[in-house]
BAGU-381504 format. One line per 8 residues: their letters; for each residue x, y, z negated of N, C-alpha, C. Coordinates in steps of 0.05 Angstrom, whole numbers. Atoms other than C-alpha are relative to their C-alpha. Example, Ala and Ser with C-alpha at 12.3 -4.5 7.8 and 13.67 -1.06 7.14 Angstrom:
2
AS) 18/-24/0/246/-90/-156/18/24/0 ~ -16/-24/1/273/-21/-143/-15/22/-14
END
This chain:
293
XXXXXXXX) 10/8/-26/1647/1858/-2368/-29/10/3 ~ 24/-24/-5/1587/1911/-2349/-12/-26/16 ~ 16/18/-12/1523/1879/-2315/-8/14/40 ~ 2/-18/-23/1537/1907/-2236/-31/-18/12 ~ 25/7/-11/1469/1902/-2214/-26/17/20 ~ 9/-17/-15/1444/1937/-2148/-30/-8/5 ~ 12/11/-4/1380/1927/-2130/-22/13/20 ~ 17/-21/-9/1322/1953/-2082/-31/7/-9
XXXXXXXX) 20/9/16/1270/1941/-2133/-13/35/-17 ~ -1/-37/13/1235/2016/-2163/18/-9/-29 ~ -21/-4/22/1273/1992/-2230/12/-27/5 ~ -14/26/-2/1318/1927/-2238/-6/-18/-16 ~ 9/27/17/1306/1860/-2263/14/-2/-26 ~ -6/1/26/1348/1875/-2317/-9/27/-14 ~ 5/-18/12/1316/1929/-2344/-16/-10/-31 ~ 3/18/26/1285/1879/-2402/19/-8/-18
XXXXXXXX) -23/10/16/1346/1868/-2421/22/23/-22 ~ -4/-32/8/1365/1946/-2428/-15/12/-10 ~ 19/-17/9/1307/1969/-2460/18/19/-23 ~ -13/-16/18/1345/2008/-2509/20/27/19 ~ -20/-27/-20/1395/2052/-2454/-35/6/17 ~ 24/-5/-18/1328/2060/-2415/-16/13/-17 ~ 16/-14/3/1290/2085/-2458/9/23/-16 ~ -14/-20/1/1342/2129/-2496/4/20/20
XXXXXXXX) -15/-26/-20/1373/2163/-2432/-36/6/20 ~ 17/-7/1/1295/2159/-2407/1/-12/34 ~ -3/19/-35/1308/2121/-2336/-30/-12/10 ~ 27/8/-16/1243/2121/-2294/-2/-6/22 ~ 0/-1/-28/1263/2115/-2222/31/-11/2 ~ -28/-6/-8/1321/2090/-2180/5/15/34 ~ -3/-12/-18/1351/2124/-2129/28/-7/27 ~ -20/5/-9/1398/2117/-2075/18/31/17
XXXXXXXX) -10/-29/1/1442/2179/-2074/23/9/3 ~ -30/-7/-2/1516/2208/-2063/6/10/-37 ~ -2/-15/25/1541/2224/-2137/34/4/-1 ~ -32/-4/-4/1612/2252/-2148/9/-14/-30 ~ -11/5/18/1660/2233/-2198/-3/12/-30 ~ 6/-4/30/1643/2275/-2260/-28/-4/-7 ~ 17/15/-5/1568/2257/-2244/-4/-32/-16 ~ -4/33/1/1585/2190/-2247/12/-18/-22
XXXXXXXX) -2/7/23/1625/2189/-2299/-9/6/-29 ~ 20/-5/27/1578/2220/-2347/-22/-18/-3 ~ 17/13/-5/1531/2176/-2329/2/-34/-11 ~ 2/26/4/1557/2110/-2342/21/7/-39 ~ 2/-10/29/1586/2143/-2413/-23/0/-13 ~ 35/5/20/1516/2156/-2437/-14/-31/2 ~ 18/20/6/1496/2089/-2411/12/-30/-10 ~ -14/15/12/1545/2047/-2434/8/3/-38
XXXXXXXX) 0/-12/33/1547/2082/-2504/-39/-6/-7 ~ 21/7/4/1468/2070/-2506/-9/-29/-2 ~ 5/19/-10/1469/2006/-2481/18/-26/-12 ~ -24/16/11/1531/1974/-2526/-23/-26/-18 ~ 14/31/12/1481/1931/-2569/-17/-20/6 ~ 19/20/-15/1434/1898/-2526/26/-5/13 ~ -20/25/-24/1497/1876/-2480/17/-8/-18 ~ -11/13/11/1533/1852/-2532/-18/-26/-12
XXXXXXXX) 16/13/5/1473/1819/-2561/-8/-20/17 ~ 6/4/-26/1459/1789/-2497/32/-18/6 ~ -25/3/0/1533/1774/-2482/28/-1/-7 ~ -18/4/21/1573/1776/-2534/13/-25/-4 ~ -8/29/14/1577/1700/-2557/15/-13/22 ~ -3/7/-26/1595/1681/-2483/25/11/10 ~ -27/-27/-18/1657/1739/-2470/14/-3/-36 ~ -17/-9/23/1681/1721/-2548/12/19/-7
XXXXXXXX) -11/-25/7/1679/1782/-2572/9/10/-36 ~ -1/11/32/1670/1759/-2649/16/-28/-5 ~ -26/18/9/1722/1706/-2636/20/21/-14 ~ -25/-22/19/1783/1723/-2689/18/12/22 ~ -16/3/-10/1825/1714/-2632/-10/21/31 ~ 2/-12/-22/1787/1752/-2571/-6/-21/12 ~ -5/4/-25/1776/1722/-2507/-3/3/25 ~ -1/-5/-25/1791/1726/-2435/-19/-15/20
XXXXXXXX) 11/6/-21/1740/1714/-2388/-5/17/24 ~ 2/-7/-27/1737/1737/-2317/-23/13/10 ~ 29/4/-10/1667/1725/-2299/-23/-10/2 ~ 25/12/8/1597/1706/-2303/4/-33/4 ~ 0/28/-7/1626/1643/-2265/14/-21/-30 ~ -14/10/25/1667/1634/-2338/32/-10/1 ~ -21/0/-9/1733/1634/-2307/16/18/-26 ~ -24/-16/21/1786/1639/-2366/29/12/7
XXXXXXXX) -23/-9/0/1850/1673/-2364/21/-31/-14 ~ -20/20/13/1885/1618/-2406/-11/-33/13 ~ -5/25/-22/1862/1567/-2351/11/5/20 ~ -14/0/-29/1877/1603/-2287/33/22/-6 ~ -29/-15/1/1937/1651/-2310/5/13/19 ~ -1/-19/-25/1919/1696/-2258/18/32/-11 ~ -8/-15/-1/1963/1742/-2300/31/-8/-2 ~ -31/8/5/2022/1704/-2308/-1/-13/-33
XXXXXXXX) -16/8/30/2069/1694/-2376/-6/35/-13 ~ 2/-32/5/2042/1758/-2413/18/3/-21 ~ -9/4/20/2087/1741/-2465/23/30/1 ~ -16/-23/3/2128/1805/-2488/-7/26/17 ~ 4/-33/-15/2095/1851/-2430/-22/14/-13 ~ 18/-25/11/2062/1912/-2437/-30/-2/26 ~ 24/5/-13/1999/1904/-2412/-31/23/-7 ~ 16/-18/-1/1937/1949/-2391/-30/-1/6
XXXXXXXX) 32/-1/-12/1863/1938/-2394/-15/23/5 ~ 21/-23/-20/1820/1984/-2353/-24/-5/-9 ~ 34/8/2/1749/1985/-2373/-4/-22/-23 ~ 3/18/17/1756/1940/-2434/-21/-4/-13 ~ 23/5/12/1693/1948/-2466/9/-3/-32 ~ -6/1/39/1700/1925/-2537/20/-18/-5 ~ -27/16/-2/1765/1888/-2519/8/-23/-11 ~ -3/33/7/1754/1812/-2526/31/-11/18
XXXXXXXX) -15/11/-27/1800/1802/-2457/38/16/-22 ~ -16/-1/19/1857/1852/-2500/14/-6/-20 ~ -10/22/23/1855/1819/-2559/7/-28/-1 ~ -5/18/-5/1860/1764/-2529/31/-7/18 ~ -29/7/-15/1924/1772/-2488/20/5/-22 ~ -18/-4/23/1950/1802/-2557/15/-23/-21 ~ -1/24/6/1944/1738/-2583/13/-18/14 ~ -28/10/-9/1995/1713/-2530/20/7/4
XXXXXXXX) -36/-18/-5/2049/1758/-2543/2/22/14 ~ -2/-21/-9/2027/1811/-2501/-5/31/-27 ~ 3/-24/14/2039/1887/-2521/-21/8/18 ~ 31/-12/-17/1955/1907/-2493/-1/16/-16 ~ 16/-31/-8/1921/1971/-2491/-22/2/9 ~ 36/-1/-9/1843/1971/-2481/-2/34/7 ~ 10/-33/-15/1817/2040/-2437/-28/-7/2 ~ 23/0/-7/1747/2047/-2439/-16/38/1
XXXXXXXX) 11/-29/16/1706/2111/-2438/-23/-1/-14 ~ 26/16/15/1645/2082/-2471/16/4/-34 ~ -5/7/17/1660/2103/-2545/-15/-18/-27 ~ 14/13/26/1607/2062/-2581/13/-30/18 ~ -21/28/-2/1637/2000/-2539/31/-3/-13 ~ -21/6/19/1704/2015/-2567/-1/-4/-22 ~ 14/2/33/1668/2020/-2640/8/-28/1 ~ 11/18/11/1646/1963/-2632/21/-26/10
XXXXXXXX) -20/12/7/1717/1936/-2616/16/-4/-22 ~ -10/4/36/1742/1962/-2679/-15/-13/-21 ~ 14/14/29/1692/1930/-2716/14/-35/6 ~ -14/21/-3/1716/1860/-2686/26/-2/-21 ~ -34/7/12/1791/1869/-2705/6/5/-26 ~ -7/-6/30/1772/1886/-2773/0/-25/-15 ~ 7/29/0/1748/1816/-2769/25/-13/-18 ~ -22/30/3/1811/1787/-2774/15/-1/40
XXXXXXXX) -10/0/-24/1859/1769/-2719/7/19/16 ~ -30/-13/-14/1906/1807/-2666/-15/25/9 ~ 16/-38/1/1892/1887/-2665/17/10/21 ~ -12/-8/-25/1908/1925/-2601/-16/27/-8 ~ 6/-24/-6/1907/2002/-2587/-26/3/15 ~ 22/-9/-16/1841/2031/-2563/5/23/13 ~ -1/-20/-3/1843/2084/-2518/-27/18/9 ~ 34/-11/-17/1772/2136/-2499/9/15/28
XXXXXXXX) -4/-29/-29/1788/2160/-2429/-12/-26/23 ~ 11/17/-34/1764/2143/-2352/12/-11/14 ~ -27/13/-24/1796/2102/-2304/19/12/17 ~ -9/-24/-22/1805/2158/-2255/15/16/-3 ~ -26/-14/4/1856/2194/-2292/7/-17/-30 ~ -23/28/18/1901/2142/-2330/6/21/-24 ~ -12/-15/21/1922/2182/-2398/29/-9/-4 ~ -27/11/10/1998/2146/-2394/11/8/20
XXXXXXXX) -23/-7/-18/2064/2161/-2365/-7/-10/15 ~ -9/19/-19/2089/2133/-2300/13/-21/-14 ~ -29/22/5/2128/2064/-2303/-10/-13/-34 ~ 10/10/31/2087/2044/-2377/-5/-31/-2 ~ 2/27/1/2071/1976/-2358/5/-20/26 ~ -8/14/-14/2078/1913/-2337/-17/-21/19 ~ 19/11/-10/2015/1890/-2320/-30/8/-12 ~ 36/-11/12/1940/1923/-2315/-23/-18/13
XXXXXXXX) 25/19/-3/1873/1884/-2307/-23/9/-12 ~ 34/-7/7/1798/1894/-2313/-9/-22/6 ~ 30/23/-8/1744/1835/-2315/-21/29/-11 ~ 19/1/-8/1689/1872/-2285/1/35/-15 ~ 4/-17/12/1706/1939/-2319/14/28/19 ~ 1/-24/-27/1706/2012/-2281/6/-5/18 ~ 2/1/-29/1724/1995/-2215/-31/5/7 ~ 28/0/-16/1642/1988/-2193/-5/25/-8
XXXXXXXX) 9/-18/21/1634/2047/-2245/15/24/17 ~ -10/-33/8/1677/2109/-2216/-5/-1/33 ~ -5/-9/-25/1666/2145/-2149/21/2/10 ~ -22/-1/-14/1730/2152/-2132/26/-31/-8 ~ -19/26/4/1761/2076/-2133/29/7/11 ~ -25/-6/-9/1819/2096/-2088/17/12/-21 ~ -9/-21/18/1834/2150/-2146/13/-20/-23 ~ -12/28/20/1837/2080/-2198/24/-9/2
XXXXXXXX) -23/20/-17/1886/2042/-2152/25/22/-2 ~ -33/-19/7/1936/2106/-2152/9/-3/-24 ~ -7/-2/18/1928/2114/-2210/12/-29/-20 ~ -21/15/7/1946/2047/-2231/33/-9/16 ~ -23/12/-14/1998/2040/-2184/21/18/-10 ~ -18/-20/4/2029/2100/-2220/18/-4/-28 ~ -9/19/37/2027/2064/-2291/7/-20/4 ~ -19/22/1/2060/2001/-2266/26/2/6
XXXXXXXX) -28/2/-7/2128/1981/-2258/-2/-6/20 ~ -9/12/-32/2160/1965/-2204/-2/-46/-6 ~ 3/39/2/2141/1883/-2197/-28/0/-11 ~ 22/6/17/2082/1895/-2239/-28/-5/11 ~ 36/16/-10/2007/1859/-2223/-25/16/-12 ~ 24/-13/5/1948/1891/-2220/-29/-12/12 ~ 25/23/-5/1885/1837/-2223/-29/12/-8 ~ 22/-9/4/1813/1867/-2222/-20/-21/10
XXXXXXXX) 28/15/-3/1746/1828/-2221/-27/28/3 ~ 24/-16/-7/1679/1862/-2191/-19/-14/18 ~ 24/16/-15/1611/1837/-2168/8/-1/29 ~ -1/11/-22/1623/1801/-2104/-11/26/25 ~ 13/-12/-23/1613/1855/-2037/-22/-9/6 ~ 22/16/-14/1564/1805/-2006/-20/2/-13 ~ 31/-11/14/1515/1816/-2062/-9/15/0 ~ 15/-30/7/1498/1890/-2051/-19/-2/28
XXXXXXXX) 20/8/-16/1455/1856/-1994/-23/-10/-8 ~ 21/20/14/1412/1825/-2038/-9/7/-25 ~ 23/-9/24/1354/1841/-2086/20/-9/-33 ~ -19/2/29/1389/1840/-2165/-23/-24/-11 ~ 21/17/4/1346/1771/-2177/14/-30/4 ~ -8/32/5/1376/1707/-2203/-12/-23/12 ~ 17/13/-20/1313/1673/-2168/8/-7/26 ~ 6/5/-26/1291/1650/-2102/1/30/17
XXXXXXXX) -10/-30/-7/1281/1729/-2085/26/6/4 ~ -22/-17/4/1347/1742/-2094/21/-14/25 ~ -12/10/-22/1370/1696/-2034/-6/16/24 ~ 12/-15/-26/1340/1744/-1978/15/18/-6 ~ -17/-25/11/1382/1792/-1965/-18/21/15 ~ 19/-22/-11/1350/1865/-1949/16/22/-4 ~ -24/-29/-7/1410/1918/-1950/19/-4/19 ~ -31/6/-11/1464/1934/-1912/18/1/-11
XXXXXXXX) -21/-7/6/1524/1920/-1927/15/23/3 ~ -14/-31/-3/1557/1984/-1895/-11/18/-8 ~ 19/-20/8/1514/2024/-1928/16/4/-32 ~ -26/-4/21/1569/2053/-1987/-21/14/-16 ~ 16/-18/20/1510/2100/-2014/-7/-13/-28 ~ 5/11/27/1507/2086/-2093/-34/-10/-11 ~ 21/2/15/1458/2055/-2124/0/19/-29 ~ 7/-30/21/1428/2110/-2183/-27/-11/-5
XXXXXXXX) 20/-7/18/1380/2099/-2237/0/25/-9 ~ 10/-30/11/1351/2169/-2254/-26/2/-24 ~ 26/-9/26/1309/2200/-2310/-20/18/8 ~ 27/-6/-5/1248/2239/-2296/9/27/20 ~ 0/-24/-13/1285/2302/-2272/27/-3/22 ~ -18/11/-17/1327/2259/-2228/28/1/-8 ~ -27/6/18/1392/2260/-2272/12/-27/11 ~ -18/37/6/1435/2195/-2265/-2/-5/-17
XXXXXXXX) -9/5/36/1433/2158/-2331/8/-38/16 ~ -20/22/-5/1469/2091/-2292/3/-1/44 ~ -2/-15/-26/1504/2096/-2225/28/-27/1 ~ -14/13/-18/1539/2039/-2183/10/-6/27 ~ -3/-6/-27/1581/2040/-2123/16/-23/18 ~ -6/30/-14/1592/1988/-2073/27/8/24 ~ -19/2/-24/1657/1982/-2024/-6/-28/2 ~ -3/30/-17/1660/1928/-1971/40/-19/-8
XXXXXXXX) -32/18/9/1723/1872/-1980/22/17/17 ~ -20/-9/-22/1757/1915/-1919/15/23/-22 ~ -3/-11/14/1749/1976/-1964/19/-3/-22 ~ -22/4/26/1784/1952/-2026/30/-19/9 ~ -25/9/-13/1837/1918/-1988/15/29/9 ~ -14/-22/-16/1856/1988/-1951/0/17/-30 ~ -10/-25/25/1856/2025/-2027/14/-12/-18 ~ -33/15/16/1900/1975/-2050/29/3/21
XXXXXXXX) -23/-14/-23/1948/1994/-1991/13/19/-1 ~ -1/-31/0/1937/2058/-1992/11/16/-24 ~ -19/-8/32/1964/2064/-2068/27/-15/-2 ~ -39/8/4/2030/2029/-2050/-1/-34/-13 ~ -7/30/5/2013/1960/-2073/-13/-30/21 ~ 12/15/-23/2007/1894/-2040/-25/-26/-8 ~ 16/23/8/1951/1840/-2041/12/-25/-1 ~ -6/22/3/1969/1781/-2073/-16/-27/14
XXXXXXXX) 23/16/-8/1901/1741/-2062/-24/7/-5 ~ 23/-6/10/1831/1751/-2067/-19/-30/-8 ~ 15/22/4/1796/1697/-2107/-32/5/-13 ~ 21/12/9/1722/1672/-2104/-6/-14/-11 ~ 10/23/19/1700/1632/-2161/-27/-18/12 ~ 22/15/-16/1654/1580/-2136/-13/-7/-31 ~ 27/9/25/1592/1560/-2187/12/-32/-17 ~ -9/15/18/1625/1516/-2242/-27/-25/-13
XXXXXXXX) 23/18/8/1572/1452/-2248/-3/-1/-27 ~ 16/8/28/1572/1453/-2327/-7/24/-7 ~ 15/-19/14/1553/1520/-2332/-33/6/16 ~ 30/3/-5/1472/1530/-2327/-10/32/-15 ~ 9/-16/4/1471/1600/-2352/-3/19/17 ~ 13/-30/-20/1436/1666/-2318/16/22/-16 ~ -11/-24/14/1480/1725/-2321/-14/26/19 ~ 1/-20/-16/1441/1783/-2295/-7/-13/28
XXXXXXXX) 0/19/-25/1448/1764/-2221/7/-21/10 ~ -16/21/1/1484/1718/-2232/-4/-40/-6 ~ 19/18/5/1452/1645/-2236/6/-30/22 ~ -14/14/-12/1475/1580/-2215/-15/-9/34 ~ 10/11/-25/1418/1571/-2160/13/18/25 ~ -20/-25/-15/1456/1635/-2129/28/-1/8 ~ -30/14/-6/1527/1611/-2147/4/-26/16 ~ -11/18/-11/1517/1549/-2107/2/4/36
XXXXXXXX) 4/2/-29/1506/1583/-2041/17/28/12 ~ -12/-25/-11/1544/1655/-2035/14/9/-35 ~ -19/-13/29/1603/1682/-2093/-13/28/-2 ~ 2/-30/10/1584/1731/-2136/30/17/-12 ~ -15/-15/18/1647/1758/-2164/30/-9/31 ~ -24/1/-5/1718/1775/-2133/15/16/-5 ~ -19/-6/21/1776/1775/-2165/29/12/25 ~ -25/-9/-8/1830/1817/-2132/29/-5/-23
XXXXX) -29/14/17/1907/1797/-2151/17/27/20 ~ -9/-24/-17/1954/1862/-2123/22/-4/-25 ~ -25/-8/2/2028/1874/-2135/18/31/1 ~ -22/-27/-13/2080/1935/-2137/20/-12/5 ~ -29/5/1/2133/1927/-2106/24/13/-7
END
């Protein structure tokens, strides 16, 4: 679960938190810029491979990623999988994480009987999956490739899912959604989580700041951190709720529901933008639920 964090700030409030991808890939400026898909996806490769031990460090203990067992969380709001069952009975299916990261959410459905599959293109986050499962507890396939072109047959599974992983990350989302709609079965669910639309109005600031909003929403142009000679070294791209409704259409599947997690009163932690004085007044995260028929 990546930290989507737009902001109109010359660098972002989480850049204290990144000092290690920042000062590796050399990120001095951000920008607001058109970037294409191989752009884009080189970009969040280098910064997700730079950036694997401060966000685990950071977020690790919280997304159980050094549980034996994995686990499934959703979202900053802490929304589990084995409370809401927003994927069903995974028991015996073949199942497909998109953007897994170091595959806590994987290992964790493996551990209920699912046959999972972690996709990330980040290979020091996959590392640092295999170092987990050496741990101990339920071992799942890693795969290194991009969202945007699926590496599997048609018809391979039975159910794919991302908390918070490439969808924000690839320029061409529409290109995702085919593409999973090409790797499910017929019946099969396809549940993604991604920072809430409504927040790419608003400064990347867990604070009082971060209540004013100062973008437009229609405004699709990516947010782009750049390096000195204007490079990308992290690149996020915002669609409106209309948007990802019409590229879930448009790939042949139907919307189940779109759920907002509302601010959970016992949690009191700051994720990024994420922060309960924030969660009690506008959702940060939504969770698309989509079908093949």
């Amino acid at each position: 679960m990546p930290d989507p964090r737009p902001s109109d700030s010359p660098l972002s409030a989480e850049d204290d938190r990144h000092g290690t991808a920042n000062s590796v890939l050399g990120t001095s400026g951000v920008s607001r810029v058109r970037v294409d898909s191989e752009s884009s996806e080189r970009a969040s490769r280098a910064w997700w491979d730079a950036d694997a031990d401060d966000y685990h460090r950071t977020h690790g203990e919280f997304l159980g990623v050094d549980s034996s067992r994995g686990e499934f969380v959703w979202c900053p709001e802490g929304l589990h999988e084995g409370d809401y069952h927003l994927l069903g009975d995974v028991a015996g299916k073949d199942v497909l994480e998109v953007g897994c990261g170091s595959a806590p959410c994987a290992r964790w459905l493996a551990g209920q009987g699912a046959r999972a599959v972690g996709l990330d293109l980040s290979m020091s986050m996959l590392t640092r999956g295999v170092e987990a499962m050496r741990a101990g507890g339920p071992a799942v396939p890693l795969v290194h490739a991009g969202a945007e072109h699926l590496p599997f047959a048609d018809a391979s599974f039975d159910i794919a899912c991302s908390a918070f992983g490439a969808v924000p990350f690839v320029a061409d989302s529409q290109q995702v959604m085919s593409e999973v709609a090409r790797v499910l079965r017929p019946g099969g669910l396809w549940v993604f989580a991604v920072n809430h639309p409504i927040r790419w109005i608003f400064p990347d600031d867990p604070g009082p700041r971060g209540l004013t909003a100062s973008l437009p929403y229609f405004d699709r142009t990516p947010y782009v951190e750049v390096d000195g000679d204007g490079v990308p070294t992290y690149v996020e791209h915002h669609r409106t709720i209309g948007d990802r409704v019409r590229e879930i259409v448009a790939a042949g599947l139907e919307v189940r529901d779109i759920i907002e997690p509302e601010w959970p009163e016992w949690l009191d932690r700051e994720w990024g933008q994420w922060s309960p004085l924030r969660g009690q007044i506008f959702p940060g995260t939504a969770i698309f639920s989509c079908r093949k028929p």
